[in-house]
PyMOL Python script that loads the backbone (N, CA, C, O; Angstrom):
from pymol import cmd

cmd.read_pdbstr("""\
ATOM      1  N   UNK A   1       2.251 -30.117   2.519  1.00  0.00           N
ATOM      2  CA  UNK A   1       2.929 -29.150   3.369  1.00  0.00           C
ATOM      3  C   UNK A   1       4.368 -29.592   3.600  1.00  0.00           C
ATOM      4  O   UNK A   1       4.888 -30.707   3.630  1.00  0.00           O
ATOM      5  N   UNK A   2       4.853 -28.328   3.756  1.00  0.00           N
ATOM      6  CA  UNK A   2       6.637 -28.796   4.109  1.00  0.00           C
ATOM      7  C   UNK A   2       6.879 -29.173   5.501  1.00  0.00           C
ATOM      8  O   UNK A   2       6.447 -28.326   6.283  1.00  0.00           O
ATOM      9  N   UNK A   3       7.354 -30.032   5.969  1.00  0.00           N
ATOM     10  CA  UNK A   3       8.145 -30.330   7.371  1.00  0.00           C
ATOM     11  C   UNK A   3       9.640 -29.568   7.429  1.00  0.00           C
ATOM     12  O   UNK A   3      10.801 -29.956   7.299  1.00  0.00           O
ATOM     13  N   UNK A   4       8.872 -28.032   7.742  1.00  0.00           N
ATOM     14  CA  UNK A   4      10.558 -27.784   7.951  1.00  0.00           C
ATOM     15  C   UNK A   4      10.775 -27.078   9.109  1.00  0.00           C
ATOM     16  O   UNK A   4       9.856 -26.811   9.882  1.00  0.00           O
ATOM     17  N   UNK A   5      12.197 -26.674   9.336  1.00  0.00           N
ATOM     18  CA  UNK A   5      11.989 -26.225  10.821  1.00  0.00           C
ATOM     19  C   UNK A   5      12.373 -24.808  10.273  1.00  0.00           C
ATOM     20  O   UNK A   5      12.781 -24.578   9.135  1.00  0.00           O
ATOM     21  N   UNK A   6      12.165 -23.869  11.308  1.00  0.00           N
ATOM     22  CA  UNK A   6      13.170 -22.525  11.409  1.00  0.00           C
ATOM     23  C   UNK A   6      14.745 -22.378  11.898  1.00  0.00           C
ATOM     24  O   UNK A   6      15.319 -23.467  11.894  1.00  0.00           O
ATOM     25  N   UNK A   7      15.444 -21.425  12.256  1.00  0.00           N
ATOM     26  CA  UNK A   7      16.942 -21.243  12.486  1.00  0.00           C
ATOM     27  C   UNK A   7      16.862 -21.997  14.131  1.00  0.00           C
ATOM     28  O   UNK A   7      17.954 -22.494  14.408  1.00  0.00           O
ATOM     29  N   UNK A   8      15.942 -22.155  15.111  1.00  0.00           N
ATOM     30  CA  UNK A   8      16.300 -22.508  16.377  1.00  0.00           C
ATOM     31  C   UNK A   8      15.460 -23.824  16.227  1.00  0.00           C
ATOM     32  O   UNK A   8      15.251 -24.413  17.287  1.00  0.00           O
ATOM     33  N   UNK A   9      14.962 -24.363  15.124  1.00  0.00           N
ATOM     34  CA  UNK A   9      14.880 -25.697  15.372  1.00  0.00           C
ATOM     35  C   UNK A   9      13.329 -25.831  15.341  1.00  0.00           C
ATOM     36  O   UNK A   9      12.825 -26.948  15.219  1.00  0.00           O
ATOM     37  N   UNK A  10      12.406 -24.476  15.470  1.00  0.00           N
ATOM     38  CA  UNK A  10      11.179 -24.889  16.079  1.00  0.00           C
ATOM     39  C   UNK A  10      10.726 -25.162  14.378  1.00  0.00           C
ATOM     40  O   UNK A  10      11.250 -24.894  13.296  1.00  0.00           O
ATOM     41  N   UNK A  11       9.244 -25.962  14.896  1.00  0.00           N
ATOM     42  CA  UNK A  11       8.692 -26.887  13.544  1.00  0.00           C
ATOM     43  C   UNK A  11       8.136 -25.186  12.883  1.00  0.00           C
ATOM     44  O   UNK A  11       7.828 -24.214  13.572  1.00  0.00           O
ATOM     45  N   UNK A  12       8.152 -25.270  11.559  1.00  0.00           N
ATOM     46  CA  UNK A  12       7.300 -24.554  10.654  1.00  0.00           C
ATOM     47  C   UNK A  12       6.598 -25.200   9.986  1.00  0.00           C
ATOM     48  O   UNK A  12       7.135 -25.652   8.975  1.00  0.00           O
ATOM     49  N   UNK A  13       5.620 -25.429  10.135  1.00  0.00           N
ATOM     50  CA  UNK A  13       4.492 -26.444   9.163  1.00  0.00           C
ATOM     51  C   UNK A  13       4.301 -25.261   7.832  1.00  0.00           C
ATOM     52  O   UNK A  13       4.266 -25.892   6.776  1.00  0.00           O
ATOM     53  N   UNK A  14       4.220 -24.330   7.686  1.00  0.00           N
ATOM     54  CA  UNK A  14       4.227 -23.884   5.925  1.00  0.00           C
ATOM     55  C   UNK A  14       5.480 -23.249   5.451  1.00  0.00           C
ATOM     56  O   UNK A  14       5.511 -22.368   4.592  1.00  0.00           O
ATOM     57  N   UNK A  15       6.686 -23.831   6.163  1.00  0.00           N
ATOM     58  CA  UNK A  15       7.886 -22.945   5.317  1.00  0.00           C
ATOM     59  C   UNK A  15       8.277 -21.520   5.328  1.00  0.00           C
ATOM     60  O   UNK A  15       9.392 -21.172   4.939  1.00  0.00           O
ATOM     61  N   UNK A  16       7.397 -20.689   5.760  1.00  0.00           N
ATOM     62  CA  UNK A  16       7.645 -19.439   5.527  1.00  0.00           C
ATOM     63  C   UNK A  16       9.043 -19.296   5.766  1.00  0.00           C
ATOM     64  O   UNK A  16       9.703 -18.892   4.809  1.00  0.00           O
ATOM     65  N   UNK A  17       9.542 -19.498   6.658  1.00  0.00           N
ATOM     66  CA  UNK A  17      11.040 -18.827   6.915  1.00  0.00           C
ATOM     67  C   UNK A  17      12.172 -19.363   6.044  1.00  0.00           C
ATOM     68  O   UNK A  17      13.334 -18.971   6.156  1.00  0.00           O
ATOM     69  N   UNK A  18      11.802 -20.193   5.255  1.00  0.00           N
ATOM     70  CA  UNK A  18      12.668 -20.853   4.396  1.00  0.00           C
ATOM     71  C   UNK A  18      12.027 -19.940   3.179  1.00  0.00           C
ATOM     72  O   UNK A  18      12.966 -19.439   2.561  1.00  0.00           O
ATOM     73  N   UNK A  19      11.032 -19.633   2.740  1.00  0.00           N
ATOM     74  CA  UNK A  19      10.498 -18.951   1.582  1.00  0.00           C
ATOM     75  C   UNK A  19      11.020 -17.541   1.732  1.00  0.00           C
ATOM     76  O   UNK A  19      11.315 -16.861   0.749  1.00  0.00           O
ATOM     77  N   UNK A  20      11.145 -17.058   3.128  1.00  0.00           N
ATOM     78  CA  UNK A  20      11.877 -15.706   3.233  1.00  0.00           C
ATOM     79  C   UNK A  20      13.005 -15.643   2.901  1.00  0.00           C
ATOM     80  O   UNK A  20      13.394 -14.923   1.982  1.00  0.00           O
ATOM     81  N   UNK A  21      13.406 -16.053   3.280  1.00  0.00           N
ATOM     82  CA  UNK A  21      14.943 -16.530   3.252  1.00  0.00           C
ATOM     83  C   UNK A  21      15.247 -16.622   1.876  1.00  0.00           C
ATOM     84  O   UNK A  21      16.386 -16.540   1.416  1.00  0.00           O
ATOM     85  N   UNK A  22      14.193 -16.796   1.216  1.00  0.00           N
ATOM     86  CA  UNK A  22      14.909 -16.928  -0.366  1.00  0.00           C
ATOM     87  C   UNK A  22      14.788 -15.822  -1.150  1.00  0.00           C
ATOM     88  O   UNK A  22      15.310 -15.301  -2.136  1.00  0.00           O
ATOM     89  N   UNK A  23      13.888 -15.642  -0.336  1.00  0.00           N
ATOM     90  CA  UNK A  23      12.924 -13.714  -1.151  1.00  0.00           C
ATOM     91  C   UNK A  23      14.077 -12.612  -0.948  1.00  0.00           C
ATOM     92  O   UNK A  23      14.319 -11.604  -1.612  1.00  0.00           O
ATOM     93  N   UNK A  24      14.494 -12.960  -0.196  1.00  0.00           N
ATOM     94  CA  UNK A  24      15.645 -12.150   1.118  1.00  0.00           C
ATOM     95  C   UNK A  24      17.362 -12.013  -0.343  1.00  0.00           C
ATOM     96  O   UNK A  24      17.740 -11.021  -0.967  1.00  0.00           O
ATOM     97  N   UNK A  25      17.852 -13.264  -0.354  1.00  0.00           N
ATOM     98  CA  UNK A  25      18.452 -13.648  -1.169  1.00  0.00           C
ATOM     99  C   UNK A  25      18.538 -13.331  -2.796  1.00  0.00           C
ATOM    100  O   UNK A  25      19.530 -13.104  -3.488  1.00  0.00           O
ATOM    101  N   UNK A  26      17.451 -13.384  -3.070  1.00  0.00           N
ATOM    102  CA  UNK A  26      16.878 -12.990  -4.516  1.00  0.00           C
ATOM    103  C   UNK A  26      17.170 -11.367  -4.591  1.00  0.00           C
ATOM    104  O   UNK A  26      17.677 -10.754  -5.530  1.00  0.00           O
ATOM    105  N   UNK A  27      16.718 -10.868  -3.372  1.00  0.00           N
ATOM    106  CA  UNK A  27      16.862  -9.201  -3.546  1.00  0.00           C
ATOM    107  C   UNK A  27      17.919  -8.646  -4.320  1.00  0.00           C
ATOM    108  O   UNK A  27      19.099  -8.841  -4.025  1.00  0.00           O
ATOM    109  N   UNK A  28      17.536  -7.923  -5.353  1.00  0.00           N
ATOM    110  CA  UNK A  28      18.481  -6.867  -5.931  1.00  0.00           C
ATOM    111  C   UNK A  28      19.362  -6.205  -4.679  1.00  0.00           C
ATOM    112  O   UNK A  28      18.700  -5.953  -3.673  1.00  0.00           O
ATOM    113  N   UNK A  29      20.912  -5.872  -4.631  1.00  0.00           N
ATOM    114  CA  UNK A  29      21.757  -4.703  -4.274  1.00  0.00           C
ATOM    115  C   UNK A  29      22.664  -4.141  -4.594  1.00  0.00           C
ATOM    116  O   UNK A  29      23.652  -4.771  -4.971  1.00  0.00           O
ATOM    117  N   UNK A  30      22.662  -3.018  -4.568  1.00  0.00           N
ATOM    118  CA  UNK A  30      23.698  -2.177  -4.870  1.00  0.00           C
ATOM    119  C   UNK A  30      23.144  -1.545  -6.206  1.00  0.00           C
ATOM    120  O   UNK A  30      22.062  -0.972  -6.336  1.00  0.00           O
ATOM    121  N   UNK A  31      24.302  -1.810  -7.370  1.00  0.00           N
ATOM    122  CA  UNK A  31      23.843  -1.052  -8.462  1.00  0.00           C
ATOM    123  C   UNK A  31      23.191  -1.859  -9.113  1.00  0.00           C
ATOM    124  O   UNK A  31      22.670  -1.404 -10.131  1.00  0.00           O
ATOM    125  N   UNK A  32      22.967  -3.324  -8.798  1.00  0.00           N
ATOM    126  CA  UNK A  32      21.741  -4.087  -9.828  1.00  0.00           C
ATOM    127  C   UNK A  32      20.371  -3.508  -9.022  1.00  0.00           C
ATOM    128  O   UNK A  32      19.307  -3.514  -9.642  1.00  0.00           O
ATOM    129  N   UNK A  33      20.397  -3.171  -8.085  1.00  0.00           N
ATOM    130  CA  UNK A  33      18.556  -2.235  -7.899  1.00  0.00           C
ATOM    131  C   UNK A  33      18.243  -0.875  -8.279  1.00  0.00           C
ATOM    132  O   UNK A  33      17.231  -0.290  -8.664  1.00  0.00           O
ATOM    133  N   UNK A  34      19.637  -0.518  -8.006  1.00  0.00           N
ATOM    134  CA  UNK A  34      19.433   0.837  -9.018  1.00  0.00           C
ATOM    135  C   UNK A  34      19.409   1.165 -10.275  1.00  0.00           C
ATOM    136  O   UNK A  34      18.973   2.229 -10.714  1.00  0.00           O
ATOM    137  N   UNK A  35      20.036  -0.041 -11.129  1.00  0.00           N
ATOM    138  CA  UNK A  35      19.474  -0.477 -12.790  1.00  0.00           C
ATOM    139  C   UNK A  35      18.070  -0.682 -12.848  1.00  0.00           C
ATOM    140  O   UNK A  35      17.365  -0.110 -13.680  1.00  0.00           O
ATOM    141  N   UNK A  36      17.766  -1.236 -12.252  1.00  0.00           N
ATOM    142  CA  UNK A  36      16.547  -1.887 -12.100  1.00  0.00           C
ATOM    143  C   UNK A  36      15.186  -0.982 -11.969  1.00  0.00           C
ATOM    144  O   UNK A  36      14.107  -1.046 -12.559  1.00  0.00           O
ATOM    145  N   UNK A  37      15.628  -0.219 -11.074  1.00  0.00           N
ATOM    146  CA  UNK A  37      14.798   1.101 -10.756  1.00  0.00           C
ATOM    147  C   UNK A  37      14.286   1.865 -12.162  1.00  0.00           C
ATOM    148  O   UNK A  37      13.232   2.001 -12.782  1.00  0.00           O
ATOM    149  N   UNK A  38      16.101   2.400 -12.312  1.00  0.00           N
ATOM    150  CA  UNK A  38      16.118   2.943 -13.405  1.00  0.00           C
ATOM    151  C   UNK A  38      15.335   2.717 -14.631  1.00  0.00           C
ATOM    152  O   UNK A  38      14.629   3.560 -15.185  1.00  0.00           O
ATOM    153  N   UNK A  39      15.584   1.114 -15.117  1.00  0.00           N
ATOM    154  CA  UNK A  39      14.695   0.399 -16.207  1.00  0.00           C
ATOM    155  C   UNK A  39      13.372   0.480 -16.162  1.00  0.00           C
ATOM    156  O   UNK A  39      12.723   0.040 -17.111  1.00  0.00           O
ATOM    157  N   UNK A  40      12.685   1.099 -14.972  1.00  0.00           N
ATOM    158  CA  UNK A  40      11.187   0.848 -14.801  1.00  0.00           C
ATOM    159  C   UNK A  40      10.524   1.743 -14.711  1.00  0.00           C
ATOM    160  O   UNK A  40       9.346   1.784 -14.357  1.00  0.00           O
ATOM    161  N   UNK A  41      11.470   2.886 -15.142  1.00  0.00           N
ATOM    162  CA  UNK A  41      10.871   4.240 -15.422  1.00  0.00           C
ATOM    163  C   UNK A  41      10.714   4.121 -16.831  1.00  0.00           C
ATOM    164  O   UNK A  41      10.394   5.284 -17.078  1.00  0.00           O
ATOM    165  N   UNK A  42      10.712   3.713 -17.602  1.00  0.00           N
ATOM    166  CA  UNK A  42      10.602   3.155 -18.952  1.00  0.00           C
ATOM    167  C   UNK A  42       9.396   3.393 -19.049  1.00  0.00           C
ATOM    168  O   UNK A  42       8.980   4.549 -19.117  1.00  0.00           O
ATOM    169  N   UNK A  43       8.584   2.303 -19.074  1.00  0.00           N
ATOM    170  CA  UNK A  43       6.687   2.334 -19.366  1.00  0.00           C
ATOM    171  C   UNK A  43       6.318   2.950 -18.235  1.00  0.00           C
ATOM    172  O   UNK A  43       5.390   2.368 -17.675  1.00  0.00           O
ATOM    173  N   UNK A  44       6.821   4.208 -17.528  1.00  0.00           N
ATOM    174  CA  UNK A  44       5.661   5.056 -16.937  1.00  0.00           C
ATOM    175  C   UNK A  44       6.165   6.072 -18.002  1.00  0.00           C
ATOM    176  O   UNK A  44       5.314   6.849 -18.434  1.00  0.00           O
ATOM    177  N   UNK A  45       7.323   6.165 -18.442  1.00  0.00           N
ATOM    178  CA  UNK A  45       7.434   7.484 -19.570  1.00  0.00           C
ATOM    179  C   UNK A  45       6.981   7.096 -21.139  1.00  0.00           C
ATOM    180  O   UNK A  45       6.812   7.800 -22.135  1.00  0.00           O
ATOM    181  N   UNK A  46       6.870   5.748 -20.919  1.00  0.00           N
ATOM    182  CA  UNK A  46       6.065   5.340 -22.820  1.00  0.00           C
ATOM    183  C   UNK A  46       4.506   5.804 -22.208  1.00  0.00           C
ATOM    184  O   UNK A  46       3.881   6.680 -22.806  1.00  0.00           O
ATOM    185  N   UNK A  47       3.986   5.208 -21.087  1.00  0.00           N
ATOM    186  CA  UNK A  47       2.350   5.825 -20.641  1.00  0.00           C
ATOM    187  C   UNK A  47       2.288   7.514 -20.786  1.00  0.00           C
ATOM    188  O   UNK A  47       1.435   8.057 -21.487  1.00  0.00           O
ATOM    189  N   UNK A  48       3.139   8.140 -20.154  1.00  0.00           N
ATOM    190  CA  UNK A  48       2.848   9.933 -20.279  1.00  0.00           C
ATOM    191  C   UNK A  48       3.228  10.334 -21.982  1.00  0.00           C
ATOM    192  O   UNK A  48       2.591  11.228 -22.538  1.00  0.00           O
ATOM    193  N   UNK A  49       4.075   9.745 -22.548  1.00  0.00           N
ATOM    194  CA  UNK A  49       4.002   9.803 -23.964  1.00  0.00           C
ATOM    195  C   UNK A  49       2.890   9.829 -24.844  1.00  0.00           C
ATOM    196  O   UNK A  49       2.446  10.532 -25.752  1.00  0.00           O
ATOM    197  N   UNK A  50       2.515   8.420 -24.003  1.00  0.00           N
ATOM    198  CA  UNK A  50       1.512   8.087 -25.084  1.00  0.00           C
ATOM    199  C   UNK A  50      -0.151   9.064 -24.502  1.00  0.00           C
ATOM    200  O   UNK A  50      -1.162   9.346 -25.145  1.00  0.00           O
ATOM    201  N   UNK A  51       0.003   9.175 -23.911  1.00  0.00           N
ATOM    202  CA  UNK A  51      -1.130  10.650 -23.595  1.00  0.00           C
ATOM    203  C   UNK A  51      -1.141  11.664 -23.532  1.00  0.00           C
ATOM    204  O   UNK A  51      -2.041  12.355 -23.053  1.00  0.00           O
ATOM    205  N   UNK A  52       0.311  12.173 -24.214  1.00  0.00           N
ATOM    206  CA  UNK A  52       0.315  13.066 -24.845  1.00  0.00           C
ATOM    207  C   UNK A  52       0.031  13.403 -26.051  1.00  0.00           C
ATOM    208  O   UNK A  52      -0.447  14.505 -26.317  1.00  0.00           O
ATOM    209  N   UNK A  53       0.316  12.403 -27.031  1.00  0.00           N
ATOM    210  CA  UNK A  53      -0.265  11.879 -28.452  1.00  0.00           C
ATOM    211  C   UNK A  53      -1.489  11.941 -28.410  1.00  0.00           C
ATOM    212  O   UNK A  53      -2.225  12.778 -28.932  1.00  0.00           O
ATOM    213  N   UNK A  54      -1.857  10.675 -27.518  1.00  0.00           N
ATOM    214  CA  UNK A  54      -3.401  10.840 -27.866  1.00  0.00           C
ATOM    215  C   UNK A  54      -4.642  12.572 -27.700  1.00  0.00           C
ATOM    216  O   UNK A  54      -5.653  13.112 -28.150  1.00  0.00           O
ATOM    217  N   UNK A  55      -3.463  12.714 -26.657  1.00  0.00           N
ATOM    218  CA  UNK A  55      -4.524  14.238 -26.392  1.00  0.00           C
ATOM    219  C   UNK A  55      -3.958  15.278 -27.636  1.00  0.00           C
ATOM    220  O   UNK A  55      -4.730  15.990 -28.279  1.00  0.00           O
ATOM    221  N   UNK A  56      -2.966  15.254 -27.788  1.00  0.00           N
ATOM    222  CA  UNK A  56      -2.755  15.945 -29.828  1.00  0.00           C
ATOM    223  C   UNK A  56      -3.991  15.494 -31.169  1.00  0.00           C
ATOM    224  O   UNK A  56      -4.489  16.213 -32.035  1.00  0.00           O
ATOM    225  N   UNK A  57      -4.177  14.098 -30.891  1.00  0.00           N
ATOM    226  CA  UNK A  57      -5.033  13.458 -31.717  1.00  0.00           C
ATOM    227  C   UNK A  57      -6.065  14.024 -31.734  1.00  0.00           C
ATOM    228  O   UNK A  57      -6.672  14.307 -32.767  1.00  0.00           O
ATOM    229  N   UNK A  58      -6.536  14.356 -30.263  1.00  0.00           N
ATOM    230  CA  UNK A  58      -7.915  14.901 -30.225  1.00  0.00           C
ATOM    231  C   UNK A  58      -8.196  15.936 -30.089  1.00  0.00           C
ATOM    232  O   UNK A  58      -9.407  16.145 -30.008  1.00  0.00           O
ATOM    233  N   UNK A  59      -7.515  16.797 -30.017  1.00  0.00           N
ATOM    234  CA  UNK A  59      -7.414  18.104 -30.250  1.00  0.00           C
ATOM    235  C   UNK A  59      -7.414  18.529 -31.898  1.00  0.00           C
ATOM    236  O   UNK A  59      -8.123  19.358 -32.469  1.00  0.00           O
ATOM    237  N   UNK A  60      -6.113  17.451 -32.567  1.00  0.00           N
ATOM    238  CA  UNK A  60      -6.712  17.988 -34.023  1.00  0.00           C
ATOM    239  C   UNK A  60      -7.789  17.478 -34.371  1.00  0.00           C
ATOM    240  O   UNK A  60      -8.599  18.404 -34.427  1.00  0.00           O
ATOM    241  N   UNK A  61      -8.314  16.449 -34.663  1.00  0.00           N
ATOM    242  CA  UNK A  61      -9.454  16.009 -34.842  1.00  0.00           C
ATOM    243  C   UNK A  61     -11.144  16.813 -34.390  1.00  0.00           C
ATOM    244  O   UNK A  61     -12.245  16.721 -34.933  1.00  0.00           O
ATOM    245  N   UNK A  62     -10.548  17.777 -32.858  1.00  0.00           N
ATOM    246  CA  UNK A  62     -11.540  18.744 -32.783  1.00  0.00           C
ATOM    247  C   UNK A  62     -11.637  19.698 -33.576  1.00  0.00           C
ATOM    248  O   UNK A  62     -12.693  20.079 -34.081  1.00  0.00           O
ATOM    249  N   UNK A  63     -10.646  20.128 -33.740  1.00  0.00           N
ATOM    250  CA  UNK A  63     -10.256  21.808 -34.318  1.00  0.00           C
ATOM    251  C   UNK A  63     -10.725  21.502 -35.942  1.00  0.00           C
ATOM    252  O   UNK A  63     -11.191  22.383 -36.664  1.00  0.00           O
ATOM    253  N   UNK A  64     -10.483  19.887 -36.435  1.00  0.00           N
ATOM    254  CA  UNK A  64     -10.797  20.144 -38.056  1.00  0.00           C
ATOM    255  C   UNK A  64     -11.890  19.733 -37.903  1.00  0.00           C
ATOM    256  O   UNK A  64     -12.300  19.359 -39.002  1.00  0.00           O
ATOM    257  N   UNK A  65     -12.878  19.531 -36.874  1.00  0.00           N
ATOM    258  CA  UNK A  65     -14.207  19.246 -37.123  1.00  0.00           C
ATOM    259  C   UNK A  65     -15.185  20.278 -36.876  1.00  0.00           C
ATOM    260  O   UNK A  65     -16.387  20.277 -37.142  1.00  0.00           O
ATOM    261  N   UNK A  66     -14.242  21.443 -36.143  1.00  0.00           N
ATOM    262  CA  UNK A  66     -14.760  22.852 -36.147  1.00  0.00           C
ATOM    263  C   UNK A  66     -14.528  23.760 -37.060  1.00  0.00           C
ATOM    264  O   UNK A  66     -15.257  24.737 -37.231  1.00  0.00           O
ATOM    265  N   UNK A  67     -13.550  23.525 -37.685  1.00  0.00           N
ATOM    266  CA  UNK A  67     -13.091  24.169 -38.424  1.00  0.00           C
ATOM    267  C   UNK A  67     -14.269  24.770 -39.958  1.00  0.00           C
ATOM    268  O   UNK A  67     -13.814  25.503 -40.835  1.00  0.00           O
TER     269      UNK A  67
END
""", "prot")
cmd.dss("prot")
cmd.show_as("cartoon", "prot")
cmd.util.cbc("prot")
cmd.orient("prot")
């Protein structure tokens, strides 16, 4: 365990406020979260793609097995 304190000194025996603090820091702003955003619409539009294909697939595959 870490011996650390918080901003007024009191003991934190697991760090959290120092682990926030970094999470905090790390955060995307401005236009690097809105790249970011942006980029991650990516594989939800390769997923609706790709089930669209597949439901073409099976549709022809019905129609020439009725056929």
């Amino acid at each position: 365990m870490a011996n650390t304190q918080g901003p007024q000194g009191n003991y934190d025996p697991a760090g959290s406020t120092q682990m926030f603090r970094a999470f905090v820091d790390e955060a995307p702003q401005g236009r690097q979260g809105q790249r970011q955003a942006a980029s991650s619409s990516g594989p939800r539009l390769g997923v609706i793609v790709g089930v669209i294909v597949a439901l073409v697939v099976v549709a022809g595959v019905a129609w020439l097995a009725l056929k």
